[in-house]
C-alpha positions as CSV (number, residue, x, y, z in Angstrom):
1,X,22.8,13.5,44.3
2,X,22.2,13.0,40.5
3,X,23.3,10.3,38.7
4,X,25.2,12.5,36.5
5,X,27.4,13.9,39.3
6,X,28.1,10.6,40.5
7,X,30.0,10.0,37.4
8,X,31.5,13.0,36.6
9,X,33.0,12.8,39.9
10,X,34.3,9.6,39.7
11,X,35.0,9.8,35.7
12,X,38.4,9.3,36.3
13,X,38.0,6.0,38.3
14,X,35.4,4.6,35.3
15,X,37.5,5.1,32.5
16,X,40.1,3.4,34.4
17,X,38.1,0.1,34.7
18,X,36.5,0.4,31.3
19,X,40.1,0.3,29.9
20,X,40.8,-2.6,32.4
21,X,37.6,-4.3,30.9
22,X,38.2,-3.4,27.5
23,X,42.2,-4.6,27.3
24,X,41.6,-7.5,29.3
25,X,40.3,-9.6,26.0
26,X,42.9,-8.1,23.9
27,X,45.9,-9.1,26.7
28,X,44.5,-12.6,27.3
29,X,44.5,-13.4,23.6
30,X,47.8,-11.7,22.3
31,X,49.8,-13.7,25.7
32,X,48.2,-16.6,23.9
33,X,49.4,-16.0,20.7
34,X,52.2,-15.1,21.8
35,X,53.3,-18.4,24.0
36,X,51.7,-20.4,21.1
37,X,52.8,-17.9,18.2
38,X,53.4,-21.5,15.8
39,X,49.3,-22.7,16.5
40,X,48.4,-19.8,16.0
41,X,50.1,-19.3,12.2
42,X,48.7,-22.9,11.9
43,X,45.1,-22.1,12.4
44,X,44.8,-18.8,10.4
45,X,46.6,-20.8,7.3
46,X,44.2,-23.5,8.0
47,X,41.2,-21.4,7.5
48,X,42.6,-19.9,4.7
49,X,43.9,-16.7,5.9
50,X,47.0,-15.1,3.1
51,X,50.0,-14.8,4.7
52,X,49.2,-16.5,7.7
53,X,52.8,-15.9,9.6
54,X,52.5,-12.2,8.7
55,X,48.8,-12.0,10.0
56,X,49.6,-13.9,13.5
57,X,52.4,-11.7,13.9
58,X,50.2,-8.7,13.4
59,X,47.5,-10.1,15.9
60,X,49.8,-10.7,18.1
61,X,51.1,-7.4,18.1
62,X,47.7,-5.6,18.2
63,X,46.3,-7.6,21.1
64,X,49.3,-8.0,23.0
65,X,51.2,-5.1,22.8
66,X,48.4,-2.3,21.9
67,X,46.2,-3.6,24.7
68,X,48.8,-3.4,27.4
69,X,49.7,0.5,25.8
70,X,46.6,1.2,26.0
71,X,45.5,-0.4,29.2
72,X,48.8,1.7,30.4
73,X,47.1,4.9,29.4
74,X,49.7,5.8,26.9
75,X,48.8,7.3,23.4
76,X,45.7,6.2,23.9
77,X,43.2,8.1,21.6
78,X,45.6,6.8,18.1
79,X,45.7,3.7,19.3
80,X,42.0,3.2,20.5
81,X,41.1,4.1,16.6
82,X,43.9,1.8,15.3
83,X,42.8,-1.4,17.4
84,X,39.0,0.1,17.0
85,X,39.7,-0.7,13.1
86,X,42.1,-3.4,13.7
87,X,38.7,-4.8,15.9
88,X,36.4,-4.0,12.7
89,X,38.4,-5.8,10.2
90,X,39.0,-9.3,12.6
91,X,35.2,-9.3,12.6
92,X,34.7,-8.8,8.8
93,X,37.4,-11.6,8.0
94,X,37.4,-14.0,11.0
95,X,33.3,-13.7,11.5
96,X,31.4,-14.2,8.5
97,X,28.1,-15.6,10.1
98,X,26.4,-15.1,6.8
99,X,28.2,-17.8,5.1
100,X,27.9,-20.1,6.9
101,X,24.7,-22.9,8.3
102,X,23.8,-24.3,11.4
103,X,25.1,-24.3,14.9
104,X,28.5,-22.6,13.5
105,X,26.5,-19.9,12.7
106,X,24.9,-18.3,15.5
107,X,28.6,-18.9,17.5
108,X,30.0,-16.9,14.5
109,X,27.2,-14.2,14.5
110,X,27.9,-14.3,18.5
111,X,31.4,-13.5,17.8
112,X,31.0,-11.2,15.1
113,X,28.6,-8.9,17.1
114,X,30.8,-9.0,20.0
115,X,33.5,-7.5,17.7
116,X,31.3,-4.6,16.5
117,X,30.3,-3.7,20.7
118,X,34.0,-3.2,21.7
119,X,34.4,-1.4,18.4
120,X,32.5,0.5,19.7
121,X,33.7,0.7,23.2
122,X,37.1,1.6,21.7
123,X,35.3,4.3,19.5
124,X,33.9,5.9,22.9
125,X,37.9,5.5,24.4
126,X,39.5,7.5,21.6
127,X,36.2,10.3,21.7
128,X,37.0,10.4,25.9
129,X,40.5,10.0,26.5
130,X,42.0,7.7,29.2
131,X,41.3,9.6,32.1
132,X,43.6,11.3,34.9
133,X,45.2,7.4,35.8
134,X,47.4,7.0,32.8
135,X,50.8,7.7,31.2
136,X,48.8,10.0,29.0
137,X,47.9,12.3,31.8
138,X,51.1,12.6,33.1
């Protein structure tokens, strides 16, 4: 059996998991932000973020509640763009590697570059759809 067979068979299956994988960042942090909502304002109007109530609100919302849609199979393809650009925008404000020196650099760059792969990813989720296991599907 090709390789290709193998997937297409069990197509539905993978893009189940990759939305597991993909949402499972986005869950972890938004619960965060969400239980800890106040440190999280803190921090973004530490490091200089405008409206930093307003922006940890809208994190939260993104990664909490738009990753567990998502990971739920529902309206997928919109929202797969919308946190794909959300995703885009978090790197190009929270991860400027090239302003900055030393070992806070290359973490940065690490972080920034991680941002642009599950653009990405996200990208390839809106393009496919969420497969036959969601509330999409149904």
């Amino acid at each position: 059996m090709r390789y290709t067979q193998l997937f297409e068979r069990n197509r539905d299956v993978l893009l189940l998991i990759a939305r597991i994988l993909l949402m499972s960042l986005f869950v972890i942090f938004g619960w965060d932000k969400f239980m800890n909502f106040s440190g999280t304002a803190d921090y973004m109007e530490s490091v200089g973020i405008p409206l930093a109530r307003l922006a940890a609100f809208s994190a939260l919302v993104m990664e909490l509640f738009v990753g567990l849609t998502i990971l739920a199979g529902f309206y997928t393809r919109p929202l797969a763009l919308l946190l794909a650009l959300y995703t885009l925008i978090t790197a190009l404000i929270g991860h400027r590697f090239w302003a900055l020196t030393g070992g806070m650099r290359l973490d940065t760059m690490i972080h920034f570059y991680k941002n642009m792969s599950i653009t990405g990813g996200l990208l390839l989720l809106c393009l496919t759809g969420p497969g036959k296991y969601s509330i999409d599907r149904r």
